[in-house]
C-alpha positions in Angstrom: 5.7 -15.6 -27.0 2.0 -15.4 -25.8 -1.4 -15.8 -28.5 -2.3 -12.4 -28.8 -5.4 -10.9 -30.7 -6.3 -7.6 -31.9 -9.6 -6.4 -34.5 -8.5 -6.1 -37.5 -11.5 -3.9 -39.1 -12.3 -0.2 -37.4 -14.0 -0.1 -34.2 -17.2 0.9 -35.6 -20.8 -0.6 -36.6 -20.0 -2.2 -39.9 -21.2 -5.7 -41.5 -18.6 -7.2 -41.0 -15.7 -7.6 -38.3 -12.4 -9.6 -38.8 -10.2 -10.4 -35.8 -6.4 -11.7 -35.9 -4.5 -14.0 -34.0 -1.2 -15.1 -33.5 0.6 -17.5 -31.5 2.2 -20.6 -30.2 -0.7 -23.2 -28.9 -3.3 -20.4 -30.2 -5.0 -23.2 -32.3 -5.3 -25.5 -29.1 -8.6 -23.0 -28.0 -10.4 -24.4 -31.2 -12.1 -26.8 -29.1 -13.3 -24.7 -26.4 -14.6 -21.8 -29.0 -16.1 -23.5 -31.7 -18.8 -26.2 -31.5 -17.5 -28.3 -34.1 -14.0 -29.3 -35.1 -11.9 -27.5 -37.9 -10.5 -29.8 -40.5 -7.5 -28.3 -42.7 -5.8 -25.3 -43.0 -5.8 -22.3 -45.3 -9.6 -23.4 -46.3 -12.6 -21.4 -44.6 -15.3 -22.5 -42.7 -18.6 -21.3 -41.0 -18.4 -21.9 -37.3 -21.0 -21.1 -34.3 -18.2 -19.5 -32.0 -19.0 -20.1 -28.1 -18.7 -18.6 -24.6 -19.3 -21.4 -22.6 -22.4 -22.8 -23.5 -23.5 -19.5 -25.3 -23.4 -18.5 -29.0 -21.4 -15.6 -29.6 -22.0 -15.0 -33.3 -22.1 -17.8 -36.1 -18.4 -16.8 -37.5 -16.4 -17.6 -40.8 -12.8 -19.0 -39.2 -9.7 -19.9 -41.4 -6.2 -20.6 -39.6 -2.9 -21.2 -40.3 -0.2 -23.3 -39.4 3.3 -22.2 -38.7 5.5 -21.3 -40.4 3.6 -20.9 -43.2 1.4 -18.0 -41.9 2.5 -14.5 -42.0 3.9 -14.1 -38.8 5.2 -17.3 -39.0 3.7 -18.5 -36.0 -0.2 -20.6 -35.2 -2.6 -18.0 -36.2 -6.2 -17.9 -36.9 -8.8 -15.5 -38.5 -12.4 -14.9 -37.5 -15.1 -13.0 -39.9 -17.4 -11.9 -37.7 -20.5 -9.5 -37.9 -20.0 -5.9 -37.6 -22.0 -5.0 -34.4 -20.3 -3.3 -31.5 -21.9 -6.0 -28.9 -20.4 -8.4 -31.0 -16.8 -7.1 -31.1 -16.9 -6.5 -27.3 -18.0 -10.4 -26.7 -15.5 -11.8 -29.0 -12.9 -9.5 -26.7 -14.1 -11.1 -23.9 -14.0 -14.3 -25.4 -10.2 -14.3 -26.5 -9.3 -12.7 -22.8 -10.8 -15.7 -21.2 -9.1 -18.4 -23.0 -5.9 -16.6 -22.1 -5.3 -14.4 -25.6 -3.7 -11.3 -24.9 -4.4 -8.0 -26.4 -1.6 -7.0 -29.3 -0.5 -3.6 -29.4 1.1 -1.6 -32.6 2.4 -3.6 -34.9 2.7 -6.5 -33.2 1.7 -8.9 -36.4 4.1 -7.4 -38.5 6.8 -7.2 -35.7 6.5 -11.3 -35.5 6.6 -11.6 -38.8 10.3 -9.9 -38.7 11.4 -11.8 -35.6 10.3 -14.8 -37.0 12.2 -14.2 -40.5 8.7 -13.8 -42.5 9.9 -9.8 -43.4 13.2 -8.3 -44.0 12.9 -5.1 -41.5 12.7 -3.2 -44.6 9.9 -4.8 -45.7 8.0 -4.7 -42.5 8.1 -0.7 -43.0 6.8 -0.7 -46.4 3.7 -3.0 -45.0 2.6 1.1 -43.1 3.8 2.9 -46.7 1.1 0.6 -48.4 -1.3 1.2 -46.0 -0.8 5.1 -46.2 -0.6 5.0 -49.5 -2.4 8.0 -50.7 -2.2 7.7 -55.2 -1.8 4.4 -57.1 2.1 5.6 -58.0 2.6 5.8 -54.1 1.3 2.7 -54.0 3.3 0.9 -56.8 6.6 2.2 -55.2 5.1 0.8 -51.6 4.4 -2.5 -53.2 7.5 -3.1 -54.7 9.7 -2.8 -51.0 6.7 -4.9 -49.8 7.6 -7.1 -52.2 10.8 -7.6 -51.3 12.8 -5.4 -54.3 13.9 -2.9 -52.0 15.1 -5.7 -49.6 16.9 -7.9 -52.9 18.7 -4.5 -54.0 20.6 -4.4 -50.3 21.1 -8.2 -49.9 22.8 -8.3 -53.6 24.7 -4.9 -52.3 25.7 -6.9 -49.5 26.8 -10.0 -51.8 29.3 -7.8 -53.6 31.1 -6.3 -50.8 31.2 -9.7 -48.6 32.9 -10.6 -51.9 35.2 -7.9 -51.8 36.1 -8.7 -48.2 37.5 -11.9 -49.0 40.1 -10.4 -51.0 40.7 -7.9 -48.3 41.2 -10.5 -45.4 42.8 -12.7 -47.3 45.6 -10.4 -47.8 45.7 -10.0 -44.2 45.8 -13.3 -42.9 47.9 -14.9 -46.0 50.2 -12.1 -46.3 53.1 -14.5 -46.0 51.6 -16.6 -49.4 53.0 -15.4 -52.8 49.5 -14.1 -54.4 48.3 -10.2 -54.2 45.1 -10.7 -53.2 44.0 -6.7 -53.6 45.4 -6.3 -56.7 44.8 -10.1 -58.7 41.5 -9.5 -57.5 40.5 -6.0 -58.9 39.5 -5.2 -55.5 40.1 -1.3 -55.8 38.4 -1.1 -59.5 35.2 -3.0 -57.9 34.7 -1.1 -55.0 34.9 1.7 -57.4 32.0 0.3 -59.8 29.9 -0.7 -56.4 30.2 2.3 -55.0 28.4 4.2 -58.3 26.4 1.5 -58.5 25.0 1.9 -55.0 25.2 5.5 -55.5 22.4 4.6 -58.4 20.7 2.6 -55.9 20.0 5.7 -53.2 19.2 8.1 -56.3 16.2 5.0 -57.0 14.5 5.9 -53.7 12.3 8.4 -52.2 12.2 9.5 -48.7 8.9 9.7 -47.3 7.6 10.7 -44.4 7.3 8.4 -41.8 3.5 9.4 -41.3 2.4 8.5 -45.2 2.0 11.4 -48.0 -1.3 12.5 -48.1 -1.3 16.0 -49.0 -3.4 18.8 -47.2 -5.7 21.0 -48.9 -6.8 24.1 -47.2 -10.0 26.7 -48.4 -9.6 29.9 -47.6 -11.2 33.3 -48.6 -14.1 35.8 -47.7 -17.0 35.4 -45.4 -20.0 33.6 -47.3 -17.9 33.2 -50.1 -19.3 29.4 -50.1 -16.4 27.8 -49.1 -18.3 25.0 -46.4 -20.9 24.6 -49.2 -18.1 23.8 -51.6 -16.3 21.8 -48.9 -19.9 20.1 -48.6 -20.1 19.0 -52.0 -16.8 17.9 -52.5 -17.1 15.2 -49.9 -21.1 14.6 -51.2 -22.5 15.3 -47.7 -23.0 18.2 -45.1 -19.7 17.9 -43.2 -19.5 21.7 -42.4 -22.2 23.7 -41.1 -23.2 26.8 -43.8 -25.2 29.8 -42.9 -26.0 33.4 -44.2 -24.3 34.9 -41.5 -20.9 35.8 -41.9 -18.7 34.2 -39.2 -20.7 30.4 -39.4 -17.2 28.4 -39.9 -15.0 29.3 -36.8 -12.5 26.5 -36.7 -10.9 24.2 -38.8 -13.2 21.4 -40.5 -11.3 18.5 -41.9 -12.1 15.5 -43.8 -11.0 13.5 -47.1 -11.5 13.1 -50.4 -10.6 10.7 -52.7 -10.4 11.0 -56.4 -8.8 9.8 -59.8 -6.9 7.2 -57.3 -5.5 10.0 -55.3 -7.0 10.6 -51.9 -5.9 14.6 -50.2 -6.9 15.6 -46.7 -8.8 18.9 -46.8 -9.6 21.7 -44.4 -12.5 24.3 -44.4 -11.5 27.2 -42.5 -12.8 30.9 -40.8 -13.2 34.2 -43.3 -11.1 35.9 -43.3 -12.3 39.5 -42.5 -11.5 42.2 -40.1 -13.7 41.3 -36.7 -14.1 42.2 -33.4 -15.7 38.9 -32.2 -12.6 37.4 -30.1 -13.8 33.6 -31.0 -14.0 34.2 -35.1 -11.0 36.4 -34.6 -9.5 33.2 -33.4 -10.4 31.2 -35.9 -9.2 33.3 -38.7 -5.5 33.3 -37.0 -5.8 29.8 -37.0 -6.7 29.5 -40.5 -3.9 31.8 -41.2 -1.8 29.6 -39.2 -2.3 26.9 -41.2 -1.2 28.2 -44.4 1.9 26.9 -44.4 0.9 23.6 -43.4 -0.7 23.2 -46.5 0.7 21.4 -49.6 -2.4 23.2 -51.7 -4.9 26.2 -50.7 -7.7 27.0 -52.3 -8.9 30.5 -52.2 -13.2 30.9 -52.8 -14.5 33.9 -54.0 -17.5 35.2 -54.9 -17.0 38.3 -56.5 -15.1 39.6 -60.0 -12.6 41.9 -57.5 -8.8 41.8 -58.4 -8.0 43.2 -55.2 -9.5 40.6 -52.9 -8.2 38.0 -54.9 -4.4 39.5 -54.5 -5.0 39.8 -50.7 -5.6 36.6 -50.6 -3.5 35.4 -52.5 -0.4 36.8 -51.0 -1.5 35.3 -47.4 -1.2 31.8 -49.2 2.8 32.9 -49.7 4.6 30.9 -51.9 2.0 27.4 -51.9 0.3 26.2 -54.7 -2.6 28.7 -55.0 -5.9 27.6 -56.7 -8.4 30.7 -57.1 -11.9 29.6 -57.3 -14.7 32.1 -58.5 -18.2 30.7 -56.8 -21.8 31.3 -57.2 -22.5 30.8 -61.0 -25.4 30.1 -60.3 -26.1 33.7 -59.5 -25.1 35.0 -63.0 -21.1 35.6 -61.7 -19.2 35.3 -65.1 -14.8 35.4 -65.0 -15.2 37.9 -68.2 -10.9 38.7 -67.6 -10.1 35.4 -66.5 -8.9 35.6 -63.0 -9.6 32.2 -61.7 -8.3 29.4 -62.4 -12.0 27.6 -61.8 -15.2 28.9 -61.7 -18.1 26.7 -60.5 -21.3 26.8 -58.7 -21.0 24.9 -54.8 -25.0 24.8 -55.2 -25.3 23.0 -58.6 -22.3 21.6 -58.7 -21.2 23.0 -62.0 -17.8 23.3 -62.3 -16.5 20.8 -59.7 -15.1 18.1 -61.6 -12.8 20.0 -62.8 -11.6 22.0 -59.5 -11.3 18.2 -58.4 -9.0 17.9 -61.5 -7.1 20.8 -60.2 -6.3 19.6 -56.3 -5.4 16.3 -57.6 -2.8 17.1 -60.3 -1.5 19.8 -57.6 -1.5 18.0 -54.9 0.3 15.1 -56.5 3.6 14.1 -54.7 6.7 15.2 -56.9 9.3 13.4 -57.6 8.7 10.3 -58.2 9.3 10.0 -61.7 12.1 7.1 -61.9 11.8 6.3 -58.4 11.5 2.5 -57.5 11.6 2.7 -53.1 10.4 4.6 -50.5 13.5 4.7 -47.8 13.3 6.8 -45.1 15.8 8.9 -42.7 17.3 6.0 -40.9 17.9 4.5 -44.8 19.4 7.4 -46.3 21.6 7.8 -42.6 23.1 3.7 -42.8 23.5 4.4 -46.9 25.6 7.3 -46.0 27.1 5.6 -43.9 28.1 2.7 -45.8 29.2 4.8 -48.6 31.3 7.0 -46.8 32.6 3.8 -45.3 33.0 2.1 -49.0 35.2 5.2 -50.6 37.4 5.6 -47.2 38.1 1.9 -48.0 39.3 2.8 -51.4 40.9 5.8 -50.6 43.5 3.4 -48.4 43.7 0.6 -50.8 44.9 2.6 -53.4 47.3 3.9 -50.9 48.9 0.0 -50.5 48.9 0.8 -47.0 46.6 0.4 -44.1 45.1 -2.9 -45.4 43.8 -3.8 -42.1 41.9 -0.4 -41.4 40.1 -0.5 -45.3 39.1 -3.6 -44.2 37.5 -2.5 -40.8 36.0 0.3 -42.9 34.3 -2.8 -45.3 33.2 -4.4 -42.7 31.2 -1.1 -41.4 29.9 -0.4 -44.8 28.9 -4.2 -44.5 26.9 -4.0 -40.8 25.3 -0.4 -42.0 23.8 -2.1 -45.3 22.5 -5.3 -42.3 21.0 -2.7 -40.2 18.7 -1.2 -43.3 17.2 -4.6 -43.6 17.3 -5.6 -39.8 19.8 -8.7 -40.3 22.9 -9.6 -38.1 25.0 -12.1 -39.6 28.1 -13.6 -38.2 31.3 -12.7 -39.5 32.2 -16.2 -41.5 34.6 -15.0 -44.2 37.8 -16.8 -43.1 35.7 -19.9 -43.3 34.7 -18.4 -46.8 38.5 -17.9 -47.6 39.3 -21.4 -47.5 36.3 -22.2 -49.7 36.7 -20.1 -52.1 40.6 -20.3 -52.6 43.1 -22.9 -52.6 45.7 -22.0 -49.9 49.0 -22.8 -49.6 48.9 -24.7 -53.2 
């Protein structure tokens, strides 16, 4: 494989930079980039990094020596400064010395080829990432980790175990020994299929795109919801005005609190209009409703009726009604909102805040351990249903040979969670474990 690089950090002004690379003979370029010589690895060191004959930056540098890096391969880190001219050097840099540009992944994708990451493990490193509450972040780290990963491969164990039995009776069938039934074969795919049964109920699918949740504000014209939408992200993201009609599209940016971070959208009055652009805007906001994990509907006036009209646009999502403006004198006297607060003052907001994040908090993940997505709940089905037909013909005493085609499928569905292919050895196992022909 080629030395490829790739920035690390977002492509914007910062103070710092921090580029990656990865690669065999990557470490050879040392002596054309840096002025003086690096000694050992894993330790960090401030280098002047060179184009030729000109200085680049002066760069922290700390590299790694296969296979004890994570992509198991050469690979090097630079910590550079932030600046956009900067950044676009160091590009130019890497390209001449014959680095190539990594796309998507490509890090962690070595790191699997290269036996660094289970597969399984390699998709937790994007569920970290997205992680969008410290209890997403927990499960994510424990895959990362390699739990989800040690759960399969002791899955895995058992039923190569299991097999054993299975062939044995197959290719020794003319030896005086009943390998199913000595064995317990038919009681322990029963306990391992409950067992991994327990397993699947330990996991969560997510989504392959993280779990952020969406909160939309809706409501009236000037009821303050860009103002509100302002001061929950503590600067002027939306653009609020007297005249009904300001907010005509969908404004969206994110908030983090309490450990949780939620994605939220400001969005059109709603009103009856005859202005085709607001009108637009409106549907749109309308649109999105069911988008939403949470909407919040802003108000700023005591009037049942607008609050039920709103309400019932929201349909069946979690519905927070906020009553704005206290600073004005509006009082909730018959306690119709679940939050009143003042978007100006900012009375009021710490607990609305309180409100998104305990409703906008992902579900079910009480008792949960893993993330797994579709492609692991598909291959778990699979092996399961390929587990019980196995048990199904054992107990039949017939069709030995086709229960244990049906354990070897379970066997290659439970490799292709974790993204290993192993050779099918168990006759070499057989004589191992068993003394044949005694």
């Amino acid at each position: 494989m080629s030395s490829v690089f790739a920035l690390a950090t977002p492509a914007t002004r910062s103070a710092l930079c921090v580029f990656r690379v990865s690669g065999p003979g990557c470490l050879a370029a040392f002596d054309s980039i840096f002025t003086q010589a690096l000694g050992e690895p894993r330790k960090f060191y401030q280098r002047s990094l060179m184009a030729g004959s000109t200085v680049v930056d002066t760069v922290g540098v700390i590299f790694f020596e296969g296979p004890s890096s994570y992509t198991g391969e050469d690979s090097f880190e630079i910590y550079a400064h932030g600046g956009l001219a900067v950044m676009g050097s160091i590009v130019d840099l890497f390209k001449s010395v014959g680095f190539d540009e990594a796309g998507p992944g490509e890090f962690t994708k070595r790191a699997f080829l290269n036996g660094r990451l289970s597969l399984s493990e390699a998709e937790s490193v994007v569920d970290v990432i997205n992680a969008s509450s410290k209890e997403v972040l927990d499960i994510s780290l424990n895959s990362l980790r390699g739990g989800f990963s040690d759960e399969v491969f002791g899955f895995s164990k058992r039923l190569d175990s299991l097999r054993k039995f299975v062939e044995g009776s197959i290719d020794f069938s003319d030896e005086d020994y009943d390998f199913i039934k000595e064995g317990g074969v038919v009681d322990d795919i029963s306990r391992l299929c409950a067992d991994f049964g327990g397993f699947v109920n330990k996991c969560f699918l997510a989504g392959e795109t993280g779990l952020k949740k969406t909160v939309l504000f809706i409501g009236p014209p000037n009821s303050g919801k860009s103002s509100l939408f302002n001061r929950l992200l503590g600067f002027d993201r939306a653009l609020v005005s007297d005249v009904p009609g300001t907010t005509r599209d969908l404004i969206e940016s994110e908030v983090f609190y309490n450990n949780s971070s939620f994605k939220i959208l400001d969005s059109a009055g709603i009103r009856e209009t005859v202005d085709v652009v607001e009108s637009k805007g409106i549907k749109l906001a309308v649109n999105q409703i069911k988008n939403a994990d949470v909407v919040v509907g802003v108000f700023d006036s005591v009037d049942p009726l607008v609050l039920l009209e709103i309400k019932s646009i929201a349909s069946d999502n979690v519905f927070i009604s906020v009553l704005n403006k206290l600073d004005l004198g509006l009082k909730d006297k018959g306690a119709l909102f679940d939050v009143s607060l003042s978007a100006k003052t900012g009375e009021g907001v710490v607990e609305l805040k309180k409100k998104i994040s305990s409703a906008s908090a992902v579900r079910g993940l009480v008792d949960k351990e893993y993330f797994a997505r579709n492609r692991h709940i598909k291959l778990f089905n699979e092996g399961l249903g390929h587990l019980e037909a196995a048990m199904i013909k054992l107990r039949s005493g017939f069709d030995v040979e086709l229960a244990a085609e049906d354990l070897k499928l379970a066997r290659i569905s439970l490799d292709e969670v974790v993204g290993v292919k192993t050779s099918d050895s168990l006759l070499g196992d057989i004589f191992n474990d068993f003394c044949i022909g005694k």
